[in-house]
C-alpha positions as YAML, in Angstrom:
chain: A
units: angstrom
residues:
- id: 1
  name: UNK
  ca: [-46.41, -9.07, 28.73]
- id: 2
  name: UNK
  ca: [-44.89, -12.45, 26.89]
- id: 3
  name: UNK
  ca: [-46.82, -10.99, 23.71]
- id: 4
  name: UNK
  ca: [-44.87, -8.14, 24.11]
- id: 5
  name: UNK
  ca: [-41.30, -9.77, 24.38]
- id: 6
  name: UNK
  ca: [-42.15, -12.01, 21.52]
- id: 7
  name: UNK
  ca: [-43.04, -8.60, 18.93]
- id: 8
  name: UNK
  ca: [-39.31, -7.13, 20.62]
- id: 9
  name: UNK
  ca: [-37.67, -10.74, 19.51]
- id: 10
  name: UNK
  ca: [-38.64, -10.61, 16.06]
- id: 11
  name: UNK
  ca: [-37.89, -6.65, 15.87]
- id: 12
  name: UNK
  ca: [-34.18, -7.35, 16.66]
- id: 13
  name: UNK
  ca: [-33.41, -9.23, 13.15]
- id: 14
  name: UNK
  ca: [-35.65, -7.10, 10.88]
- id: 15
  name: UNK
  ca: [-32.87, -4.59, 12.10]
- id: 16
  name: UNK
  ca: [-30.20, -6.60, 10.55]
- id: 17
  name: UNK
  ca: [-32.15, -7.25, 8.10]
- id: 18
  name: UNK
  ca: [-32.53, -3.56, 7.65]
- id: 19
  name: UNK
  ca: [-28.56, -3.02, 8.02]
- id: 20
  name: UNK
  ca: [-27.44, -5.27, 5.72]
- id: 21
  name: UNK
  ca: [-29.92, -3.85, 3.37]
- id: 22
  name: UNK
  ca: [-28.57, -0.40, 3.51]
- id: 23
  name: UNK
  ca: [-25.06, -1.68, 3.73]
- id: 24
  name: UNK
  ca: [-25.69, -3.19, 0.21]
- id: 25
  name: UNK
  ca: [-27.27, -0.31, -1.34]
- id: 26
  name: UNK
  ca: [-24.44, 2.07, -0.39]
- id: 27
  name: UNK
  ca: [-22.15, -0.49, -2.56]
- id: 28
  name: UNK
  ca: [-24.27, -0.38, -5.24]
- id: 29
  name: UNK
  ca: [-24.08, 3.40, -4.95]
- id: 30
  name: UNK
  ca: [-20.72, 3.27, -4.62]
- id: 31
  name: UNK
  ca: [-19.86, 1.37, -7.84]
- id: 32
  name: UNK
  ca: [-22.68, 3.20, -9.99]
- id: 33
  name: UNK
  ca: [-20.56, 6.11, -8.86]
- id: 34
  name: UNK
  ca: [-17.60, 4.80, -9.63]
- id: 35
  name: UNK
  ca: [-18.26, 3.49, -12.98]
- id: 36
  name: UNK
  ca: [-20.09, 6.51, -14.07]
- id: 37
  name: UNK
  ca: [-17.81, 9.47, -12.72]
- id: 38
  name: UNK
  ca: [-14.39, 8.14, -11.74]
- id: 39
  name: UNK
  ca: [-13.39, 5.26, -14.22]
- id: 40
  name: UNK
  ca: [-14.22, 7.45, -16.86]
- id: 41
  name: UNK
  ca: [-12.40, 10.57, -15.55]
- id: 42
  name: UNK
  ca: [-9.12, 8.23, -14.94]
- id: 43
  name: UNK
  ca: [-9.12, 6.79, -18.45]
- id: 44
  name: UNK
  ca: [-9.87, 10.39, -19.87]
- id: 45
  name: UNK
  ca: [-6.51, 11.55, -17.84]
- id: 46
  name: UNK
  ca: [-4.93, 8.00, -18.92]
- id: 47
  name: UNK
  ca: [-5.82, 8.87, -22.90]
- id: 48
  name: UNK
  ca: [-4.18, 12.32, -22.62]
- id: 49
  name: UNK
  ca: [-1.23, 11.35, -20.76]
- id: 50
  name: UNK
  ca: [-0.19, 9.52, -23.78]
- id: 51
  name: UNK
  ca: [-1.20, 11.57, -26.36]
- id: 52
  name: UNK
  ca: [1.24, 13.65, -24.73]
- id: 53
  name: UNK
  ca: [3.78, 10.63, -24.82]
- id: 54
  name: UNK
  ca: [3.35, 10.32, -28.26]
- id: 55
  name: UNK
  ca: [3.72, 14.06, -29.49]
- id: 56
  name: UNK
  ca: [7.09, 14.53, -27.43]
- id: 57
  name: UNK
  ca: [9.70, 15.87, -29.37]
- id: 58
  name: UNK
  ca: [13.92, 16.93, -28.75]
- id: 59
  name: UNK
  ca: [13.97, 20.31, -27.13]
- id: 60
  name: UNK
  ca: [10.84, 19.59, -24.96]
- id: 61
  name: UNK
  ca: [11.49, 20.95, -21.52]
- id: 62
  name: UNK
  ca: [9.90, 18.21, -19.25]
- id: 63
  name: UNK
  ca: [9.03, 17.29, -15.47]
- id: 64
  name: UNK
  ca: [9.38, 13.13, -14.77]
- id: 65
  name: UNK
  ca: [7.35, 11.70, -12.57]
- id: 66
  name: UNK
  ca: [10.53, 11.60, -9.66]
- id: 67
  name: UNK
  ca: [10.34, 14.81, -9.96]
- id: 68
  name: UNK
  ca: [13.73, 15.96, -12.24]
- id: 69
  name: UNK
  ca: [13.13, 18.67, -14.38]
- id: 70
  name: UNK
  ca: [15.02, 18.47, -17.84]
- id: 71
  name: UNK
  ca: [14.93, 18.82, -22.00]
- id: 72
  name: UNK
  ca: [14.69, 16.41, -24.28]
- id: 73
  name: UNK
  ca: [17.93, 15.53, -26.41]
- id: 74
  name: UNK
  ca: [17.02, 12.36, -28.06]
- id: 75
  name: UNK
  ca: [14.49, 9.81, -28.81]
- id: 76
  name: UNK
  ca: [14.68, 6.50, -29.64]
- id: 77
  name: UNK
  ca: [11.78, 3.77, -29.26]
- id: 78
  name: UNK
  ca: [10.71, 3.63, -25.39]
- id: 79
  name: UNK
  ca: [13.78, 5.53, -24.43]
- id: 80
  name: UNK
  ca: [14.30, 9.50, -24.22]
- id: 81
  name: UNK
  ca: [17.32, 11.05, -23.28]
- id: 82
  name: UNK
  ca: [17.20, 14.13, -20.80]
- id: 83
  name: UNK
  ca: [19.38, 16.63, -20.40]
- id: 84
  name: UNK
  ca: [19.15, 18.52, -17.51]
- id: 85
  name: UNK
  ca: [22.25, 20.83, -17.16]
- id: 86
  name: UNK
  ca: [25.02, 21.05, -19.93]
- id: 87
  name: UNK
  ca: [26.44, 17.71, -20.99]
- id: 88
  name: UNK
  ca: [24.45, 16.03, -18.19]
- id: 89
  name: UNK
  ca: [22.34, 13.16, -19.85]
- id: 90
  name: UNK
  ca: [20.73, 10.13, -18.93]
- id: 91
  name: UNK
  ca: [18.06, 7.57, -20.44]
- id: 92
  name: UNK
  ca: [14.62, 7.10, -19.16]
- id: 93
  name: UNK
  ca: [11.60, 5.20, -20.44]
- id: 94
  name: UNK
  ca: [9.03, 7.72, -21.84]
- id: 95
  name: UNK
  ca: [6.25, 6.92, -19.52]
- id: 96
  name: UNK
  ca: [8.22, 8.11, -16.63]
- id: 97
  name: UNK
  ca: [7.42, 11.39, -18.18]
- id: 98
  name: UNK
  ca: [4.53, 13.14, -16.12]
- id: 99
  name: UNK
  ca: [4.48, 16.09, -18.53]
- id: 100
  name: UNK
  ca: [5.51, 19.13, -19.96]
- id: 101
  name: UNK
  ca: [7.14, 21.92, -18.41]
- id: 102
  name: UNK
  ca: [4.41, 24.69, -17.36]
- id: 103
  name: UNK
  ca: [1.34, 22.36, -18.32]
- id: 104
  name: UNK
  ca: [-1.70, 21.36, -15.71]
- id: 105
  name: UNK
  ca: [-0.52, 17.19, -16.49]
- id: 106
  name: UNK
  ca: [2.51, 17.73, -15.37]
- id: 107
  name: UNK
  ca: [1.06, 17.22, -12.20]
- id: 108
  name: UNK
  ca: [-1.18, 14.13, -12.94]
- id: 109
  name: UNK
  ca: [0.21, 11.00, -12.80]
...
């Protein structure tokens, strides 16, 4: 009987052992999934977001990331000026810009 407590005492921590094992192989699947599907697929999103930044020109008709929907009437540096209803303008930095009007990025961020 005592041989058989002593093979259940050392069972209990190969357990742990065992646990701690698997808990450290999910985190290494984890981040091999990470790095191989979902960095790349943010920076590919990140990389066409401003490509779009760079090619936007007056007359655009834009959606900003709060939401407003407007057209470009100026750019200058960092700085675009909407218009969104007749003689209704204000400045915004150009990365507010989520993207154009009737394109899939406009609803990436």
């Amino acid at each position: 009987m005592s041989h058989v407590l002593a093979v259940l005492g050392q069972a209990a921590p190969a357990q742990q052992g065992g646990l701690l094992g698997m808990l450290a192989l999910m985190l290494i699947v984890f981040a091999i999934f990470y790095f191989l599907m979902i960095r790349p697929q943010q920076q590919q999103q990140q990389k066409k977001h401003k490509s779009m930044i760079e090619n936007l020109k007056k007359g655009d008709e834009v959606i900003t990331r709060s939401g407003i929907i407007g057209t470009i009437y100026g750019i200058a540096d960092n700085i675009i000026t909407l218009e969104v209803e007749n003689n209704v303008r204000f400045k915004m930095i150009k990365d507010q810009v989520a993207g154009l009007r009737g394109n899939p990025l406009a609803q990436t961020k």
